[in-house]
VEXGUVEX-583051 format. One record per atom (N, C-alpha, C): residue number from 0; x, y, z; atom name. Coordinates in Angstrom, 2 decimals. Example, Ala and Ser with C-alpha at 12.3 -4.5 7.8 and 13.67 -1.06 7.14 Angstrom:
2
[0 [13.19 -5.69 7.80] 'N']
[0 [12.30 -4.50 7.80] 'CA']
[0 [13.20 -3.30 7.80] 'C']
[1 [12.85 -2.25 7.08] 'N']
[1 [13.67 -1.06 7.14] 'CA']
[1 [12.90 0.03 7.87] 'C']
END
This chain:
192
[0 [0.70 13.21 -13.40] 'N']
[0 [0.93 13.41 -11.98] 'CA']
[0 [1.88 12.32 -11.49] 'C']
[1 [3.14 13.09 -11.10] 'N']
[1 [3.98 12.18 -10.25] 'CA']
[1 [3.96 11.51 -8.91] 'C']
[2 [3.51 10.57 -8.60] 'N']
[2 [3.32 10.50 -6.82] 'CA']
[2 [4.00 9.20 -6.92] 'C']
[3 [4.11 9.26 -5.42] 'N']
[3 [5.08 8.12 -4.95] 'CA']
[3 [4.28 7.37 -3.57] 'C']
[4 [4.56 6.46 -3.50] 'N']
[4 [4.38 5.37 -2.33] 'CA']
[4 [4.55 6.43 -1.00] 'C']
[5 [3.06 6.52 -0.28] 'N']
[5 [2.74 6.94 0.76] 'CA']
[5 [2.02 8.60 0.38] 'C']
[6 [1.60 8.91 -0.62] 'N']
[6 [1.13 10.20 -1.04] 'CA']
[6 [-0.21 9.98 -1.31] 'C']
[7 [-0.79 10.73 -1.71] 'N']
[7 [-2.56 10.78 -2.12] 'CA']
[7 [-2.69 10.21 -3.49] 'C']
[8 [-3.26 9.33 -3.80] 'N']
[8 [-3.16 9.32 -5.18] 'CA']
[8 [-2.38 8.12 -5.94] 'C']
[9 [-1.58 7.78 -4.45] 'N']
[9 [-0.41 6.30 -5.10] 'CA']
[9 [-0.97 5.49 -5.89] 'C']
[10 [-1.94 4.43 -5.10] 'N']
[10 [-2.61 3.55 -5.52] 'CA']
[10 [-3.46 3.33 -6.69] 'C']
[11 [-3.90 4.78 -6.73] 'N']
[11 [-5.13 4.67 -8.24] 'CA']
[11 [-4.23 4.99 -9.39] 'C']
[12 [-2.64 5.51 -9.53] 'N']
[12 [-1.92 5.82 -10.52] 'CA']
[12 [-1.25 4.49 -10.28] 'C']
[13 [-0.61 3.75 -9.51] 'N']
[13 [-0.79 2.29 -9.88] 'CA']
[13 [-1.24 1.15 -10.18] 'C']
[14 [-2.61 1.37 -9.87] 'N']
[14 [-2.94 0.21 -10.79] 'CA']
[14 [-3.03 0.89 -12.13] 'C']
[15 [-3.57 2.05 -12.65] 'N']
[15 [-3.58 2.26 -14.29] 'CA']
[15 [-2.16 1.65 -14.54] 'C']
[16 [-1.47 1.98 -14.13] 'N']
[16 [0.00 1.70 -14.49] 'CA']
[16 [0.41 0.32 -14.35] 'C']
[17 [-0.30 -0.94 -13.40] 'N']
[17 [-0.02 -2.20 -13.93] 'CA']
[17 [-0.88 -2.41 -14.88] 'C']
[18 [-2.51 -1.99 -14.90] 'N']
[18 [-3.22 -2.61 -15.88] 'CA']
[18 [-2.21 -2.32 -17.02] 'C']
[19 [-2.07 -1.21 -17.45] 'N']
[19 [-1.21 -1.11 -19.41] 'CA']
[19 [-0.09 -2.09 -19.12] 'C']
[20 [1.11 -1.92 -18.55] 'N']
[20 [1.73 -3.56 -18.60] 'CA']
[20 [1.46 -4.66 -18.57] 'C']
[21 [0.56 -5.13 -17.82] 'N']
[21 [0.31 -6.31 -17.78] 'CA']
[21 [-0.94 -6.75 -19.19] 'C']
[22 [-1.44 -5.96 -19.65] 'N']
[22 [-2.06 -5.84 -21.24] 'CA']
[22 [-1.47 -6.00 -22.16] 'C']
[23 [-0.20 -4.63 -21.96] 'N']
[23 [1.28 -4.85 -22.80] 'CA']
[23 [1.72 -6.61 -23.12] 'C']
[24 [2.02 -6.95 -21.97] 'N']
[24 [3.07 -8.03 -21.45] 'CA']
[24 [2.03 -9.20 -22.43] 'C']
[25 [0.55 -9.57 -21.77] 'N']
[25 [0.02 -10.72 -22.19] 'CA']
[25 [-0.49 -10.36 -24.03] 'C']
[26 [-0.56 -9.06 -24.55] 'N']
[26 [-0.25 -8.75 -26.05] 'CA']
[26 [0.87 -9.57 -26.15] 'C']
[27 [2.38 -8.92 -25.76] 'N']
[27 [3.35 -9.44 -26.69] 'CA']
[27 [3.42 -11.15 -26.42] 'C']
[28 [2.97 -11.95 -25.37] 'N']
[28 [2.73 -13.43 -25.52] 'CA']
[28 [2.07 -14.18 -26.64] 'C']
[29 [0.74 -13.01 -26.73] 'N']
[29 [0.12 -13.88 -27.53] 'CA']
[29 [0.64 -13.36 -29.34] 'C']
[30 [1.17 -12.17 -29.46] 'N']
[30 [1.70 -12.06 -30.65] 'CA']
[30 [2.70 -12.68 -31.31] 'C']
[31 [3.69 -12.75 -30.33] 'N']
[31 [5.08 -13.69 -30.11] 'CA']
[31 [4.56 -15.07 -30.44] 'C']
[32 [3.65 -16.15 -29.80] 'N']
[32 [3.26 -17.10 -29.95] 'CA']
[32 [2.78 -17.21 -31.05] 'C']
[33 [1.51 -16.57 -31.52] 'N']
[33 [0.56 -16.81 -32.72] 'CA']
[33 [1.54 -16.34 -34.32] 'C']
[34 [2.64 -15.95 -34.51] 'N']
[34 [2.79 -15.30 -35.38] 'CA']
[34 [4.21 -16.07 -35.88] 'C']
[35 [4.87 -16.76 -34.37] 'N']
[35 [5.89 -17.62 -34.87] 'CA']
[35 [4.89 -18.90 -35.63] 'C']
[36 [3.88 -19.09 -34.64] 'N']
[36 [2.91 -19.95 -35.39] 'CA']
[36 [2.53 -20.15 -36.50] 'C']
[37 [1.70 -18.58 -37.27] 'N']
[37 [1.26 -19.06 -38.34] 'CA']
[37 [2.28 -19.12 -39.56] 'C']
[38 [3.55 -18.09 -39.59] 'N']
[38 [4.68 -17.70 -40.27] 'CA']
[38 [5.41 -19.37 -40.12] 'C']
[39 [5.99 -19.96 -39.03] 'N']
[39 [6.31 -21.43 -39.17] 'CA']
[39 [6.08 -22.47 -39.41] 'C']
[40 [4.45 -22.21 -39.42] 'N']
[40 [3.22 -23.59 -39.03] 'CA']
[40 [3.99 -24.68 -37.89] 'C']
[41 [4.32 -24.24 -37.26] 'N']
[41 [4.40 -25.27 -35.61] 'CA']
[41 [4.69 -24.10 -34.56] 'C']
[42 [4.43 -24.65 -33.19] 'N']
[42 [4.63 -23.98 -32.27] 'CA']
[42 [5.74 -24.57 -31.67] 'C']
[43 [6.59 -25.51 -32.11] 'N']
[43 [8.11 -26.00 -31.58] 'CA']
[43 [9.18 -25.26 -32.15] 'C']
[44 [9.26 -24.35 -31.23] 'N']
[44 [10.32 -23.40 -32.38] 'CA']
[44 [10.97 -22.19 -31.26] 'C']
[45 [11.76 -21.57 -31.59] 'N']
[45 [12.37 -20.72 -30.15] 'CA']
[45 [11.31 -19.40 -29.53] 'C']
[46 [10.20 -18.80 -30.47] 'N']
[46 [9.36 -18.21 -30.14] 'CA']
[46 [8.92 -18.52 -29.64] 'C']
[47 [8.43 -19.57 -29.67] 'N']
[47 [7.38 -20.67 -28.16] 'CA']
[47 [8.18 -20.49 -26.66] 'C']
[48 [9.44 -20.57 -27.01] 'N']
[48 [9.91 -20.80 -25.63] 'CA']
[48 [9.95 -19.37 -24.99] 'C']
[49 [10.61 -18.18 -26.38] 'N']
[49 [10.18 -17.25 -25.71] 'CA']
[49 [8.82 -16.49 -25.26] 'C']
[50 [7.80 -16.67 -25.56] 'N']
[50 [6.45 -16.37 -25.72] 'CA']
[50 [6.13 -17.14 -23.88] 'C']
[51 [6.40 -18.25 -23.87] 'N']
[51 [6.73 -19.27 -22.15] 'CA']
[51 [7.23 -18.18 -21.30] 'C']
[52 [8.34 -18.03 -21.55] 'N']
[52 [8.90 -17.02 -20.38] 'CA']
[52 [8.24 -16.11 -20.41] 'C']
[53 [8.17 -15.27 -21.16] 'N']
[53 [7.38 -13.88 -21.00] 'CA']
[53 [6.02 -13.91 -20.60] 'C']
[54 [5.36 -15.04 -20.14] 'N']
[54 [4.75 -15.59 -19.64] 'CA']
[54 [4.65 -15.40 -18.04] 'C']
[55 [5.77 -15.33 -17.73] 'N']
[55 [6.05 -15.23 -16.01] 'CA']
[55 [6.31 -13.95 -15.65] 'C']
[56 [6.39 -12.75 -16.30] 'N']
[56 [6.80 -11.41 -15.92] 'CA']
[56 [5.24 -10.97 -16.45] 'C']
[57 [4.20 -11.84 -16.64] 'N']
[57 [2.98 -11.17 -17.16] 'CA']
[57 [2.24 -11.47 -16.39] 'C']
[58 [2.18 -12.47 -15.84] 'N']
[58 [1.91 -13.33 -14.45] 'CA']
[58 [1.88 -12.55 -13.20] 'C']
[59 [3.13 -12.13 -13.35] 'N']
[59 [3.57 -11.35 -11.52] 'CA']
[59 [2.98 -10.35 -11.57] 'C']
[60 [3.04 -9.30 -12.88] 'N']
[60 [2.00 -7.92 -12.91] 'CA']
[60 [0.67 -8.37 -12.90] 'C']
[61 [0.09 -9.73 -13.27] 'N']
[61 [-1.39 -9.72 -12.77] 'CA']
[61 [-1.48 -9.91 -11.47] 'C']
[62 [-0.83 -10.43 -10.86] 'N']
[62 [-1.26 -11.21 -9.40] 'CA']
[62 [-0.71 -9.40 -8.41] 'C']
[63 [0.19 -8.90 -9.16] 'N']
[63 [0.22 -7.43 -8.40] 'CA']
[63 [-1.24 -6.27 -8.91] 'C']
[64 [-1.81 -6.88 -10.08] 'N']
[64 [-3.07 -5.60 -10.73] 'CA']
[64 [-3.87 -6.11 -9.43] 'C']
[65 [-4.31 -7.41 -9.10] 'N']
[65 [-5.07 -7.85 -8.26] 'CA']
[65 [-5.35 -7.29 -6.86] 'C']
[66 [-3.84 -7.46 -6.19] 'N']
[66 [-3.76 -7.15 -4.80] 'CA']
[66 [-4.27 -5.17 -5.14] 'C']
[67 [-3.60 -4.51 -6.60] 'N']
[67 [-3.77 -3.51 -6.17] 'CA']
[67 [-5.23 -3.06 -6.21] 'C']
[68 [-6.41 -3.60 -7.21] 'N']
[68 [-7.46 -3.27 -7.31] 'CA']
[68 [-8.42 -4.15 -5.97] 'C']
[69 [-7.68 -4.73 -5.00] 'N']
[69 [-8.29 -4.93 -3.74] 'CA']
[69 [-8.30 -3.59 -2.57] 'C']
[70 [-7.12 -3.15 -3.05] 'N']
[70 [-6.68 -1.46 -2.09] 'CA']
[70 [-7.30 -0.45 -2.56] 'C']
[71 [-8.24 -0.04 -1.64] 'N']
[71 [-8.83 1.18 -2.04] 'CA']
[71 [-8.82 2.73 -1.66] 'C']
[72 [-7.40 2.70 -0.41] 'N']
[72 [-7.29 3.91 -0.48] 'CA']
[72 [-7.36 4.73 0.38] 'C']
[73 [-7.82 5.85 0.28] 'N']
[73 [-8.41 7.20 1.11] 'CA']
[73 [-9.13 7.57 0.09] 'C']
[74 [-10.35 8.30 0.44] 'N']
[74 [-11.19 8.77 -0.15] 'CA']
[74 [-11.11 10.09 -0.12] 'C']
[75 [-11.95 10.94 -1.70] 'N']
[75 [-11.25 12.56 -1.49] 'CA']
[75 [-12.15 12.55 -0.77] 'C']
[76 [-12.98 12.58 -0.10] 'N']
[76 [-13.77 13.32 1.07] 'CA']
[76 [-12.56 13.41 2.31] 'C']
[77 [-12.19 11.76 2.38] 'N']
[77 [-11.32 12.08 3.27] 'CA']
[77 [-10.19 12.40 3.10] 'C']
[78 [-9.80 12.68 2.32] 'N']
[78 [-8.15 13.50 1.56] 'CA']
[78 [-8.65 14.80 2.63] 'C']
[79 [-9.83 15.53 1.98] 'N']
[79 [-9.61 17.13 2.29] 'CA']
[79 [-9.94 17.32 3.43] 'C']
[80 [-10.12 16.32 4.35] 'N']
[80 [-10.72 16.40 6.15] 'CA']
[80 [-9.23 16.42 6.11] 'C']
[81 [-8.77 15.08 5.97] 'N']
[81 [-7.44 14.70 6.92] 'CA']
[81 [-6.08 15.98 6.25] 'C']
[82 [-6.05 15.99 5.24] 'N']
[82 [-5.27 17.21 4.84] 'CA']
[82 [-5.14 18.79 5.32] 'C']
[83 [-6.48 18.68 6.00] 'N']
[83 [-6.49 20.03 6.36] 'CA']
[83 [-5.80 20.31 8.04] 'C']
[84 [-5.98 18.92 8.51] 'N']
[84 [-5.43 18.69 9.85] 'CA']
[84 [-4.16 18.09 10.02] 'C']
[85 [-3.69 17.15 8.91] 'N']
[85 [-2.19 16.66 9.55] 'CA']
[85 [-1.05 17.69 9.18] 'C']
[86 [-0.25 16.82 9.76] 'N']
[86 [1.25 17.43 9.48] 'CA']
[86 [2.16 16.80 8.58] 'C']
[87 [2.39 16.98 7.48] 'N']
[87 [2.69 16.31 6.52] 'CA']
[87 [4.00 15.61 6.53] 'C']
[88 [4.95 16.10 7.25] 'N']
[88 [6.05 15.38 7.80] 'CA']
[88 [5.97 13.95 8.59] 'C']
[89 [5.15 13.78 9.17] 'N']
[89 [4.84 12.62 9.90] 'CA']
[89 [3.51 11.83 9.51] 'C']
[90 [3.11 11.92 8.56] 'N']
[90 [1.51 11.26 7.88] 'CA']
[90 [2.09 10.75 6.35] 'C']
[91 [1.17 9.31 6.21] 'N']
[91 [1.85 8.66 4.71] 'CA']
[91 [-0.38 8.57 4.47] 'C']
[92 [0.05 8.32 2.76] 'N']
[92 [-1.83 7.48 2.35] 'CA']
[92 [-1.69 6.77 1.97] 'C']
[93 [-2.30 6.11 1.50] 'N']
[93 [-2.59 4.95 0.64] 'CA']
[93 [-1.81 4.10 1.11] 'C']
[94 [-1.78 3.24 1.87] 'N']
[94 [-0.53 2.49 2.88] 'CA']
[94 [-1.92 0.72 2.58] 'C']
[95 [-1.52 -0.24 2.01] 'N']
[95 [-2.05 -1.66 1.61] 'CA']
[95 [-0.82 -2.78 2.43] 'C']
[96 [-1.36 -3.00 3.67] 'N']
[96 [-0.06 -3.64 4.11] 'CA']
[96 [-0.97 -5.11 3.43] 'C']
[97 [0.08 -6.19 3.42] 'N']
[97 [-0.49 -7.59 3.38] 'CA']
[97 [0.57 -8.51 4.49] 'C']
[98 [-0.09 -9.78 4.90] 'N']
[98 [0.40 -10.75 5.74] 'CA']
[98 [-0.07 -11.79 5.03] 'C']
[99 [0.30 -12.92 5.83] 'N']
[99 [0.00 -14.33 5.05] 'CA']
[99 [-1.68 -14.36 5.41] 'C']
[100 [-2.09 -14.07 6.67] 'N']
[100 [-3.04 -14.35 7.18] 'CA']
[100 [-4.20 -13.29 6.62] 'C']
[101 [-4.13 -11.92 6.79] 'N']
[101 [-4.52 -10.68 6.30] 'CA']
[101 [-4.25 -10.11 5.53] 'C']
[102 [-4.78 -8.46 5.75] 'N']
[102 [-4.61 -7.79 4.20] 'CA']
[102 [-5.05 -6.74 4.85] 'C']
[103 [-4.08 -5.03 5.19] 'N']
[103 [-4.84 -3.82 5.83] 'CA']
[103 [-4.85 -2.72 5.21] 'C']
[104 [-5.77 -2.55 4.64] 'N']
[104 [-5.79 -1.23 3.84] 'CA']
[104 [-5.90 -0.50 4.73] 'C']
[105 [-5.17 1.17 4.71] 'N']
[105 [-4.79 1.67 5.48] 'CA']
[105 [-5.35 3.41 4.47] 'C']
[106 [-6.35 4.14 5.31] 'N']
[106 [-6.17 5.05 4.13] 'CA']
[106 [-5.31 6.35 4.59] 'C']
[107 [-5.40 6.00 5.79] 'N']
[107 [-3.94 7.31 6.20] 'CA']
[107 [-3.95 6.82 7.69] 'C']
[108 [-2.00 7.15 7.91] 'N']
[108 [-1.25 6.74 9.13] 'CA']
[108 [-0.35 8.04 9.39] 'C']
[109 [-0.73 8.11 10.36] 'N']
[109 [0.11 9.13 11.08] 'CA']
[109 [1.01 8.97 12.46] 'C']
[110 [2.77 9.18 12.13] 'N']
[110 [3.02 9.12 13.67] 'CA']
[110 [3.41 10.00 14.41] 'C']
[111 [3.68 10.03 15.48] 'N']
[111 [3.54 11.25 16.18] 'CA']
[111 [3.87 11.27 18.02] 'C']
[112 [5.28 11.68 18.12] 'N']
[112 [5.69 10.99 19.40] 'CA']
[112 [5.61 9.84 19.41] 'C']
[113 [5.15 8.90 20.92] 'N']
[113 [5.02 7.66 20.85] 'CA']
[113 [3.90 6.80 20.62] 'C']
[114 [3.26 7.72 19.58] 'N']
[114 [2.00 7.01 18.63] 'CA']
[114 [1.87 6.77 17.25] 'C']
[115 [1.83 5.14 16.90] 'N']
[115 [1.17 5.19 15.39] 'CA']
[115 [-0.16 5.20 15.30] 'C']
[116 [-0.78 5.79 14.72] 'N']
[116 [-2.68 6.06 14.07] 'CA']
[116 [-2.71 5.98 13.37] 'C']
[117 [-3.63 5.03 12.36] 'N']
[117 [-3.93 4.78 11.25] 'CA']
[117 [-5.50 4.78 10.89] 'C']
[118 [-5.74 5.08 9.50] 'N']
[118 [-7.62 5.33 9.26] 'CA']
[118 [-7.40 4.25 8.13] 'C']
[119 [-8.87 3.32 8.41] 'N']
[119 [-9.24 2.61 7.83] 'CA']
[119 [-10.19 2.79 7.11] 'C']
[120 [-10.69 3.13 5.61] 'N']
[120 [-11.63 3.26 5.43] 'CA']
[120 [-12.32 1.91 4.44] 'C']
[121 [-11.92 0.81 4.45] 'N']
[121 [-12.25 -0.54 3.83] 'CA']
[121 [-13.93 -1.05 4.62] 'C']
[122 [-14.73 -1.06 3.83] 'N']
[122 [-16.02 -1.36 4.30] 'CA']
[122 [-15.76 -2.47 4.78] 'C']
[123 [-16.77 -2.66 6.17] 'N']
[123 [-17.02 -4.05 6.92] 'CA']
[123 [-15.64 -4.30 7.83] 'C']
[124 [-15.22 -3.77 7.92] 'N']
[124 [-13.64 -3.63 8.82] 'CA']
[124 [-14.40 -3.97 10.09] 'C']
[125 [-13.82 -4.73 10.93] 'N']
[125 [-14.30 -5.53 12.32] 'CA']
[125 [-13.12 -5.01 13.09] 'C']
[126 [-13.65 -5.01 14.59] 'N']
[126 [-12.52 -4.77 15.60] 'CA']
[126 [-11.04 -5.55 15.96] 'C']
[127 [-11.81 -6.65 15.18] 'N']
[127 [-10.48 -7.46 15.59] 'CA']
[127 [-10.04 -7.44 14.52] 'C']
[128 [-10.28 -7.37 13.18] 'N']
[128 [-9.46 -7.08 11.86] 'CA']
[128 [-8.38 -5.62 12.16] 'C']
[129 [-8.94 -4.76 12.70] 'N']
[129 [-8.26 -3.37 12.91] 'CA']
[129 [-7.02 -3.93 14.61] 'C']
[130 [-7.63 -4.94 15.27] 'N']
[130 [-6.55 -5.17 16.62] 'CA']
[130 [-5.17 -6.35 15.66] 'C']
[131 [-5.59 -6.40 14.71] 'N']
[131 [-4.91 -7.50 14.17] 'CA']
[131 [-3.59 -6.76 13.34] 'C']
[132 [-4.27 -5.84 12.47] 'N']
[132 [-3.30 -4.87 11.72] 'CA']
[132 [-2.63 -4.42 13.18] 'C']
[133 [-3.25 -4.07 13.82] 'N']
[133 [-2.11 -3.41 15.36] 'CA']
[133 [-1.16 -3.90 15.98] 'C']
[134 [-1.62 -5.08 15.98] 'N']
[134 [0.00 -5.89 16.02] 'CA']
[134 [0.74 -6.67 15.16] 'C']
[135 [0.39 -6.52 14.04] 'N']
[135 [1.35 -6.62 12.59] 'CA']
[135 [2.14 -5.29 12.73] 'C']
[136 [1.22 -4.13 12.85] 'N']
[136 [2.52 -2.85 12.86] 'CA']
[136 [3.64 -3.02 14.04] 'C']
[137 [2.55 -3.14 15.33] 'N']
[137 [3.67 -3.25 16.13] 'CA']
[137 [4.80 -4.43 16.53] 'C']
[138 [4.53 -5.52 15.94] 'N']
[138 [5.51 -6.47 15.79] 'CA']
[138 [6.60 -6.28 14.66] 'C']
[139 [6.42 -5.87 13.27] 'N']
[139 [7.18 -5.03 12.34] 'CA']
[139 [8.03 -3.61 13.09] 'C']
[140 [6.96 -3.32 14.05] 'N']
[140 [8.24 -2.01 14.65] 'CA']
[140 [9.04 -2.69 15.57] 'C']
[141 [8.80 -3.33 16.37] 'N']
[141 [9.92 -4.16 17.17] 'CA']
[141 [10.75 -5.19 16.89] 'C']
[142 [10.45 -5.69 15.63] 'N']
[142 [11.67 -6.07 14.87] 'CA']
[142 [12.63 -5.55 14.25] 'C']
[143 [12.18 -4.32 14.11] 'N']
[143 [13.03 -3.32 13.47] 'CA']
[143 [13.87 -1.87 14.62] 'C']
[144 [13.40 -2.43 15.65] 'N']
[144 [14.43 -1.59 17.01] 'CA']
[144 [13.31 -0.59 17.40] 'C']
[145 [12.06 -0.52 17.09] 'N']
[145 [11.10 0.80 17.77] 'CA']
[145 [9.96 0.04 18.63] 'C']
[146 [10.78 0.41 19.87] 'N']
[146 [9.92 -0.08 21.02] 'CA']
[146 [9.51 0.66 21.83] 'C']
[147 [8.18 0.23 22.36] 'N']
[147 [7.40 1.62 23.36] 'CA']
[147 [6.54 2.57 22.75] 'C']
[148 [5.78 2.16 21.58] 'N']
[148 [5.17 3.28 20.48] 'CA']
[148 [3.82 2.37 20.84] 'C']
[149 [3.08 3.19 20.90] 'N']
[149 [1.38 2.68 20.74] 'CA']
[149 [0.95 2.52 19.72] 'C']
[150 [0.12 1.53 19.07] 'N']
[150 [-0.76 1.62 17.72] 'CA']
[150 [-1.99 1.17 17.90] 'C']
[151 [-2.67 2.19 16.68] 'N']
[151 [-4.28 2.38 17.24] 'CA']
[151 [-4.45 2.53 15.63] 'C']
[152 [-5.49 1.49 15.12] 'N']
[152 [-6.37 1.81 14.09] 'CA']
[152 [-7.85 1.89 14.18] 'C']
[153 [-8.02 3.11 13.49] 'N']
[153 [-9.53 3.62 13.67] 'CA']
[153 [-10.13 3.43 12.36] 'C']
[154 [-11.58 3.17 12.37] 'N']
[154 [-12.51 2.74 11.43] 'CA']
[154 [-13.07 4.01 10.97] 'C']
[155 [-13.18 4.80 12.23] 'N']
[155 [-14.34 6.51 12.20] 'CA']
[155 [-13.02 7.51 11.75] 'C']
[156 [-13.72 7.57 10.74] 'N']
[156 [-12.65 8.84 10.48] 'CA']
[156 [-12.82 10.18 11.53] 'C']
[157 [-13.68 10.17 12.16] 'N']
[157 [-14.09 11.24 13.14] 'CA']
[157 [-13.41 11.30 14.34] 'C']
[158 [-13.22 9.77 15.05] 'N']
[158 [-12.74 9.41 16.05] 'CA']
[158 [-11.05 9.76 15.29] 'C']
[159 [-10.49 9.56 14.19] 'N']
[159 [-9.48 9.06 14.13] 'CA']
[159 [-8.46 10.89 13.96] 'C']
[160 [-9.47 11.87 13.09] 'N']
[160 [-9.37 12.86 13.44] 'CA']
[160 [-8.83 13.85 14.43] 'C']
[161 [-9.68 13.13 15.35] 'N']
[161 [-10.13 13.87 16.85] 'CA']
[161 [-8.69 13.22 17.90] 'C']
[162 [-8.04 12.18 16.93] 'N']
[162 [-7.22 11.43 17.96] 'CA']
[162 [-6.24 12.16 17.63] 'C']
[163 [-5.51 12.93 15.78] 'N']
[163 [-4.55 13.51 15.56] 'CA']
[163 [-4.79 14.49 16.55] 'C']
[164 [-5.53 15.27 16.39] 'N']
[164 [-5.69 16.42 16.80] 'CA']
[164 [-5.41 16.47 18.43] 'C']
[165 [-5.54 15.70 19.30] 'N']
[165 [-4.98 15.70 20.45] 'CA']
[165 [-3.61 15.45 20.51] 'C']
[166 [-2.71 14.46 19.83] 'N']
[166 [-1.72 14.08 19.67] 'CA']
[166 [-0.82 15.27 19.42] 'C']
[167 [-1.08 16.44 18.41] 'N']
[167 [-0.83 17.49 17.84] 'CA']
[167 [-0.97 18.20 18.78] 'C']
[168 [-1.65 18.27 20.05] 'N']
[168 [-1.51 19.47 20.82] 'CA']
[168 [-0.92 18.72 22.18] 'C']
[169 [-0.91 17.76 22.28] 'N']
[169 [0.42 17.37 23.19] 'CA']
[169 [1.91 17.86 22.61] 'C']
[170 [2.36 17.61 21.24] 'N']
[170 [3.54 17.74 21.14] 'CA']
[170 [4.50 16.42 21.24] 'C']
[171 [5.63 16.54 20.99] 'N']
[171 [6.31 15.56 20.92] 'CA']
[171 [7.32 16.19 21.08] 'C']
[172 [8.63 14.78 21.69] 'N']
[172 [10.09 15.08 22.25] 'CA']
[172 [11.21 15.13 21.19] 'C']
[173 [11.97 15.53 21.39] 'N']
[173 [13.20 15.27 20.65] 'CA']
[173 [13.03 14.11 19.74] 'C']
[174 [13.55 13.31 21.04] 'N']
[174 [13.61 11.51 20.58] 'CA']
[174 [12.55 11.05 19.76] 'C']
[175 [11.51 11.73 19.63] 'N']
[175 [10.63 10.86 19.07] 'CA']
[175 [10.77 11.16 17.76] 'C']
[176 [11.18 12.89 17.44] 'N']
[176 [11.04 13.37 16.14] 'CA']
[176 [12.18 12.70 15.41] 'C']
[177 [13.20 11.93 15.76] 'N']
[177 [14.25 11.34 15.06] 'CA']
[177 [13.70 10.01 14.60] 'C']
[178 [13.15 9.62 15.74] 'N']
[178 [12.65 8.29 15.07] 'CA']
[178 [11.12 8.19 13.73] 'C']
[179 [10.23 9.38 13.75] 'N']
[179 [9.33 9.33 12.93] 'CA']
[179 [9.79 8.80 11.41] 'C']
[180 [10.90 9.04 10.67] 'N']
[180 [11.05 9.29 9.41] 'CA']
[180 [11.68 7.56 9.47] 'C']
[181 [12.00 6.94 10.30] 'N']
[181 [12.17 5.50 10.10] 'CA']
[181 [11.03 4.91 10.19] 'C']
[182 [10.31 5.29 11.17] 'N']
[182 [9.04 4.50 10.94] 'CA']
[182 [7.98 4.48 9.74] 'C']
[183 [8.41 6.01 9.74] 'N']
[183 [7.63 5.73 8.44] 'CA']
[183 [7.99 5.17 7.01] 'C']
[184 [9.32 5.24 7.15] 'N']
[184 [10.07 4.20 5.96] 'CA']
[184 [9.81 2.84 5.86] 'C']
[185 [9.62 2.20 7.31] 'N']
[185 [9.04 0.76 8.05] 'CA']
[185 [7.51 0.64 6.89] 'C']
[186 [7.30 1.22 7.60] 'N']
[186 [5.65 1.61 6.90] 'CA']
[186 [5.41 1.19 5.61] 'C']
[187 [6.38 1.73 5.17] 'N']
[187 [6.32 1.97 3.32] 'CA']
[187 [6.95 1.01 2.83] 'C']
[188 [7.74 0.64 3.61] 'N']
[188 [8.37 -1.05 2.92] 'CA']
[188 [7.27 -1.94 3.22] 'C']
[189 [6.74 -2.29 4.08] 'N']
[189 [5.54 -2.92 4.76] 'CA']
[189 [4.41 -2.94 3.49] 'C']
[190 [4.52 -2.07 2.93] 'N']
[190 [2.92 -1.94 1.83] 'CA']
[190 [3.77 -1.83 0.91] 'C']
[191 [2.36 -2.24 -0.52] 'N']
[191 [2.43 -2.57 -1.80] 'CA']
[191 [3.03 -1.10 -2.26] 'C']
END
């Protein structure tokens, strides 16, 4: 299964996909190392140095397996609620923003006119953890020229539901439908 950044499914086909590299990567260190080793009897020798470097590209895929097995997603329960109600043009999943300070797992965002909505489904999520992601998005959108958009993250998938679903029967303007497909590009650069 092919998926891409902002689809159902991103996240759990990426981490399988760092775990085997980064397995890959710290194999060929320690093969590279141990084998110039026992074949040379010393470890001062140009395999060492390369076995060192390759060292640092094995490194970065762990510290990325990490952040990704902290992101957990959307859940299929909530895949087949929220799927059955959005509009797929304007809705991303699996969205893991990070900050220096935080970290917002996001399990689906939807925008829509002059609203971003996002569902949180990360256990123990607090109000001010969810007011905090709200103005990380909306400071990221006004650095980037989208001003005047509301953002609202919801914990209840019920509430958060019930919020598309009004949004969807208001409708939206012209102007807004031009700007959705940047924001949501915003979005997707924003997360892992």
């Amino acid at each position: 299964m092919n998926t891409k950044k902002g689809t159902y499914g991103y996240l759990t086909r990426e981490r399988r996909k760092y775990i085997v590299i980064t397995v890959l990567l710290f194999a060929a260190v320690f093969v590279i190392f141990f084998t110039a080793r026992i074949l040379l009897g010393t470890n001062q020798n140009i395999f060492s140095i390369i076995a060192a470097l390759l060292c640092l590209p094995a490194a970065r895929m762990a510290v990325n397996l990490v952040m990704l097995i902290k992101a957990k997603g959307c859940s299929p329960e909530a895949y087949e609620k929220i799927r059955k109600a959005e509009d797929p043009a304007c809705c991303r999943y699996d969205l893991y923003l990070t900050t220096y300070q935080q970290n917002f797992d996001l399990a689906h965002v939807c925008v829509f006119g002059k609203s971003v909505i996002a569902l949180t489904l990360a256990p123990g999520v607090t109000d001010a953890l969810c007011r905090a992601g709200e103005n990380h998005i909306r400071t990221s959108m006004q650095k980037s020229g989208f001003h005047g958009y509301g953002v609202h993250i919801f914990s209840s998938e019920k509430a958060y539901l019930a919020r598309m679903a009004q949004l969807y029967a208001a409708g939206e303007g012209e102007e807004e439908k031009k700007q959705t497909p940047g924001i949501l590009a915003l979005l997707l650069q924003l997360a892992l």
